[in-house]
C-alpha positions as CSV (number, residue, x, y, z in Angstrom):
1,X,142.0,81.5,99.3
2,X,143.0,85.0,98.9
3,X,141.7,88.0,101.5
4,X,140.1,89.7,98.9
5,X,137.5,86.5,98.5
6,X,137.1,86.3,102.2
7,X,136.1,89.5,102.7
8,X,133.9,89.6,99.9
9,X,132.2,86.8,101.3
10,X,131.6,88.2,104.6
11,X,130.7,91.5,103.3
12,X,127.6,89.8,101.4
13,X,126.7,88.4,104.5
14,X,126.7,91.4,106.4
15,X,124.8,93.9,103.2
16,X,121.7,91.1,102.5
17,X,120.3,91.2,105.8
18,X,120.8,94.8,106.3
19,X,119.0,95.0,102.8
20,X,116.0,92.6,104.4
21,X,115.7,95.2,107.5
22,X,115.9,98.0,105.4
23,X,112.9,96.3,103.3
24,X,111.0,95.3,106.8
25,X,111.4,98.8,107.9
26,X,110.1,100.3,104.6
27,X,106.9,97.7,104.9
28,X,106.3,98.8,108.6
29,X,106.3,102.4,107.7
30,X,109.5,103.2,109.9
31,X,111.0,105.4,107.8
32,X,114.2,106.4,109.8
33,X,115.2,102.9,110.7
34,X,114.6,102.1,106.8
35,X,116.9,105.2,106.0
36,X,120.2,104.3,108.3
37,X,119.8,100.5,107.1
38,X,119.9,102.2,103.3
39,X,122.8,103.9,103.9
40,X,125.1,101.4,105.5
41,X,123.7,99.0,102.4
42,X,124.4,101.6,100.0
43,X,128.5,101.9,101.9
44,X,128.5,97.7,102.1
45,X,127.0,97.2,98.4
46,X,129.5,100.2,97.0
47,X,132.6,98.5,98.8
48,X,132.2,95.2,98.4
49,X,131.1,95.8,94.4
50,X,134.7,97.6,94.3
51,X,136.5,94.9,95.1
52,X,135.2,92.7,93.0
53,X,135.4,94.8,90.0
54,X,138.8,96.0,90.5
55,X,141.6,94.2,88.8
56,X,141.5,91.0,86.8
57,X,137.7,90.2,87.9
58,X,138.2,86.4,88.9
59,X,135.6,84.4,88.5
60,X,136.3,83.2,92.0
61,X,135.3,86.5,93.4
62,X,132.5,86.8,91.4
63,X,130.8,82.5,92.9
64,X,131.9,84.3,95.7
65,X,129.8,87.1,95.9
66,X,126.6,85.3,95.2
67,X,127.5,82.3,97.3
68,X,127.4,85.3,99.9
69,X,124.5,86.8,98.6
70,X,122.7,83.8,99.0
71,X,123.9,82.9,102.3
72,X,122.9,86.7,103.6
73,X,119.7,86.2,102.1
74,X,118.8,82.8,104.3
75,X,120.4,84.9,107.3
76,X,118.6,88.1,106.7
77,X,115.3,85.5,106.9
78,X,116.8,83.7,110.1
79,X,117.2,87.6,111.6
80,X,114.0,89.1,111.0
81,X,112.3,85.8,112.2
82,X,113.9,86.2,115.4
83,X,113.3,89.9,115.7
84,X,109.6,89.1,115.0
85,X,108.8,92.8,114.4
86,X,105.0,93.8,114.1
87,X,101.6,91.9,114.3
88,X,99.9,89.1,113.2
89,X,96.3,88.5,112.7
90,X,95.0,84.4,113.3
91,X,91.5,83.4,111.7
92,X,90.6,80.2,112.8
93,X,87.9,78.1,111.7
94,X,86.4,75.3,113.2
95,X,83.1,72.6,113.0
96,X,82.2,73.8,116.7
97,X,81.7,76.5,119.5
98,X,84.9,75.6,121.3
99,X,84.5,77.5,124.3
100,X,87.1,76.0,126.5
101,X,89.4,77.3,123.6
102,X,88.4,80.7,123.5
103,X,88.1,80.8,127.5
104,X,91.8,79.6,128.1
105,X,93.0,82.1,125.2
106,X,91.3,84.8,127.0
107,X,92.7,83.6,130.0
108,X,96.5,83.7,128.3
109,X,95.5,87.7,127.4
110,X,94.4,86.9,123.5
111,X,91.6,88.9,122.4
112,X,89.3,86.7,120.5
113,X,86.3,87.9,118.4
114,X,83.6,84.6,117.6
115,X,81.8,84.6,114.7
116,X,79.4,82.3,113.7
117,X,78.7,82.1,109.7
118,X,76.8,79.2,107.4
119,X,79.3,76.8,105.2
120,X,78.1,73.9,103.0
121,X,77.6,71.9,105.4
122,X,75.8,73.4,108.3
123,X,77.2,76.5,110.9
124,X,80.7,77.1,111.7
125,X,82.4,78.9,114.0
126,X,85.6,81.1,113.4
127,X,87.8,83.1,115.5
128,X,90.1,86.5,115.1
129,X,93.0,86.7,117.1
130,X,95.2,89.5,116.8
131,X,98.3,89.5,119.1
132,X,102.5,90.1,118.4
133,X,104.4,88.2,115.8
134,X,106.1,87.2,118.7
135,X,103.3,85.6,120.1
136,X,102.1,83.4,117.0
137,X,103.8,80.1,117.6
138,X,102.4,80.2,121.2
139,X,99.2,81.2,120.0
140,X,99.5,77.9,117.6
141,X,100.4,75.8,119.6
142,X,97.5,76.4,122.4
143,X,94.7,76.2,119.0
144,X,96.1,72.7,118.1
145,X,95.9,71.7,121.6
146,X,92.3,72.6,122.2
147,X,91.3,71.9,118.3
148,X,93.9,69.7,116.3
149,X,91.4,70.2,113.2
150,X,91.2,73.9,113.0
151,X,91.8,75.9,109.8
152,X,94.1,78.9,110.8
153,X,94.6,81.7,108.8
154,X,97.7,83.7,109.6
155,X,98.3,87.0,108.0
156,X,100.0,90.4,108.9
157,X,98.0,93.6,109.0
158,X,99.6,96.9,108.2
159,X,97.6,98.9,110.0
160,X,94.6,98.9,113.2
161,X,92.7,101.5,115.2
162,X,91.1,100.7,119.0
163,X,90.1,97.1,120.4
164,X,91.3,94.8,123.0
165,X,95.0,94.7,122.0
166,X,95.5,98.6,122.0
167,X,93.8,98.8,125.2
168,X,96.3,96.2,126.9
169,X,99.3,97.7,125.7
170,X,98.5,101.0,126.8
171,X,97.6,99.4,130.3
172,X,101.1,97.9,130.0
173,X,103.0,101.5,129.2
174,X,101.4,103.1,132.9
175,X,102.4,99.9,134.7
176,X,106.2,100.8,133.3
């Protein structure tokens, strides 16, 4: 296997999850982060492109290069699912008022909002959680626990202003 292939490989997996960030950063409005991931992608994509289109263009180098686009693309996933950057919003809905539920989330420093609405076939009862990405698979795992049956809603909101979460983060900043 020659160097040039090598390095093409590992250059692919080094530019796709800087390209992921660089998208992430983009999406979460962090403009400066976004910026220096876009110029080392634009220095990794412009060298590694080079070397694969210098010379006699094997078709090696070429499997190469996407084999390691591919493989930058599941570690650029594996990355920002680790990092965990952001927020994410949980509705859950359920057949009853689980109080013990919302009590021990409360308890666990989850803000929960209760709402009670009509479905076909009689009340139900849903929850809004908001808390860091970070935080979600906790915040599963403690719903199936308390209600094994619950619909959950997960999603990921760009933008909030005030409420429970805000307030406990900023308590958090004085304490440091």
């Amino acid at each position: 296997m020659s160097s040039s292939i090598v390095l093409i490989f590992l250059l692919q997996i080094i530019l796709v999850p800087i390209l992921s960030l660089r998208i992430i950063f983009v999406v979460k409005n962090r403009s400066i982060l976004a910026s220096i991931f876009g110029f080392m992608e634009a220095l990794i994509y412009v060298f590694g492109l080079s070397i694969v289109l210098s010379g006699e263009q094997s078709i090696a180098e070429m499997l190469v290069y996407a084999l390691g686009f591919a493989a930058g693309i599941y570690l650029g996933g594996y990355i920002e699912n680790k990092l965990a950057l952001g927020y994410t919003n949980l509705t859950v809905n359920m057949l009853n008022n689980n109080t013990k539920l919302v009590s021990t989330l409360r308890d666990n420093g989850f803000g929960v909002t209760v709402f009670e609405g009509m479905g076909k076939d009689g009340i139900r009862f849903q929850l809004q959680i908001l808390t860091k990405r970070s935080m979600e698979e906790k915040l599963m795992k403690m719903i199936e626990e308390y209600e094994p049956h619950a619909f959950i809603i997960s999603y990921e909101p760009r933008k909030f202003k005030g409420g429970y979460l805000l307030k406990a983060m900023k308590k958090t900043k004085r304490k440091v």
